[in-house]
C-alpha positions in Angstrom: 183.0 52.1 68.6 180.0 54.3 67.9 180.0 56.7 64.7 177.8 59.5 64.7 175.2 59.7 62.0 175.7 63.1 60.3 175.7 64.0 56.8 178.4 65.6 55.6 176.2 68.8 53.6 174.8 69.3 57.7 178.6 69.4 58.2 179.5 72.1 55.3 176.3 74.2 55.4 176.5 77.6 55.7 173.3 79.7 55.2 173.9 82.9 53.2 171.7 86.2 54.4 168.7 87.2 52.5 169.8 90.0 50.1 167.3 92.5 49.1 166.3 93.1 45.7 166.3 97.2 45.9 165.7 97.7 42.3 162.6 95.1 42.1 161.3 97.1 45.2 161.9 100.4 43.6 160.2 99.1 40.4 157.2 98.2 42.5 157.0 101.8 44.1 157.4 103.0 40.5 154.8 101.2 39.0 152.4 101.6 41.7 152.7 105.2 42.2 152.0 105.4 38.6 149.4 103.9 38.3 146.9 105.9 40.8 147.9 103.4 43.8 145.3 101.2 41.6 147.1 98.2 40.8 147.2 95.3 43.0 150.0 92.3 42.9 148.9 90.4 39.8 148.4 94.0 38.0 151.8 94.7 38.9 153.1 91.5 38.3 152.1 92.4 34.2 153.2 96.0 34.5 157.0 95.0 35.0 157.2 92.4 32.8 156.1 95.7 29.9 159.0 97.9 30.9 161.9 98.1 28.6 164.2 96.3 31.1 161.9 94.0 32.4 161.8 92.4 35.9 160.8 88.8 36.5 159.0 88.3 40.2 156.1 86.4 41.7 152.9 87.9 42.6 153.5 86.4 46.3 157.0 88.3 45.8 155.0 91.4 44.8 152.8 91.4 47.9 155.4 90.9 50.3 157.1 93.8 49.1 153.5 95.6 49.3 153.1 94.9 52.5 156.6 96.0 53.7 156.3 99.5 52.5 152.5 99.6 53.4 151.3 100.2 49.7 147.5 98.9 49.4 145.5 99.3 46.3 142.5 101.5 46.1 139.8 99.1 45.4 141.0 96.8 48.5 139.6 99.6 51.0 136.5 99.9 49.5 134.1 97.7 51.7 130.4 96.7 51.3 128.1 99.0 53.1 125.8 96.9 55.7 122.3 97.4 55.7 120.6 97.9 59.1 118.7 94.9 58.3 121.9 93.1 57.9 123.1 94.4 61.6 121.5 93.5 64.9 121.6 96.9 65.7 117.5 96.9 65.2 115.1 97.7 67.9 112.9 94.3 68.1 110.1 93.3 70.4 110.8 91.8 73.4 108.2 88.8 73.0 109.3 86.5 74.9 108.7 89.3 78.4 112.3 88.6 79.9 113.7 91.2 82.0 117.6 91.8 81.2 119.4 93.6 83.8 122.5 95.2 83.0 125.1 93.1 85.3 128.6 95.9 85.9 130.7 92.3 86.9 130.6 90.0 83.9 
């Protein structure tokens, strides 16, 4: 006789569906909105634990949300201008006298 090696919590499990949390996500809206569209995760993360009801969530919570309803803070887009120098975009001197040919099969 050969038993089968299962545990009974494998036996009983039942997952339960992920349930939104529509009042932290309209918090998070709130708060960003009124803030000039400044504030990033952490920021927020401090700005609902002020309210008068506050709301308890994660920062990694926080972006998740963010990033489902597309909301990105205003210092994230700002990027660091190259320089040309920075680039290879420069017109150098062809020392070494090699003649490239522009191939239209690569």
């Amino acid at each position: 006789m050969q038993t089968v090696r299962v545990t009974r919590s494998l036996v009983y499990y039942t997952p339960t569906p992920h349930k939104p949390d529509i009042e932290l996500e309209n918090a998070i809206i709130e708060e960003f909105s009124a803030n000039r569209k400044v504030y990033g995760r952490r920021k927020l993360k401090r700005a609902l634990k002020r309210r008068k009801t506050p709301l308890v969530a994660s920062p990694h919570r926080i972006g998740k949300i963010m990033d489902k309803y597309g909301l990105v803070s205003k210092y994230t887009l700002r990027r660091k201008k190259r320089k040309a120098s920075d680039t290879n975009e420069e017109n150098k001197p062809n020392l070494v006298a090699r003649k490239f040919d522009k191939q239209t099969n690569i």
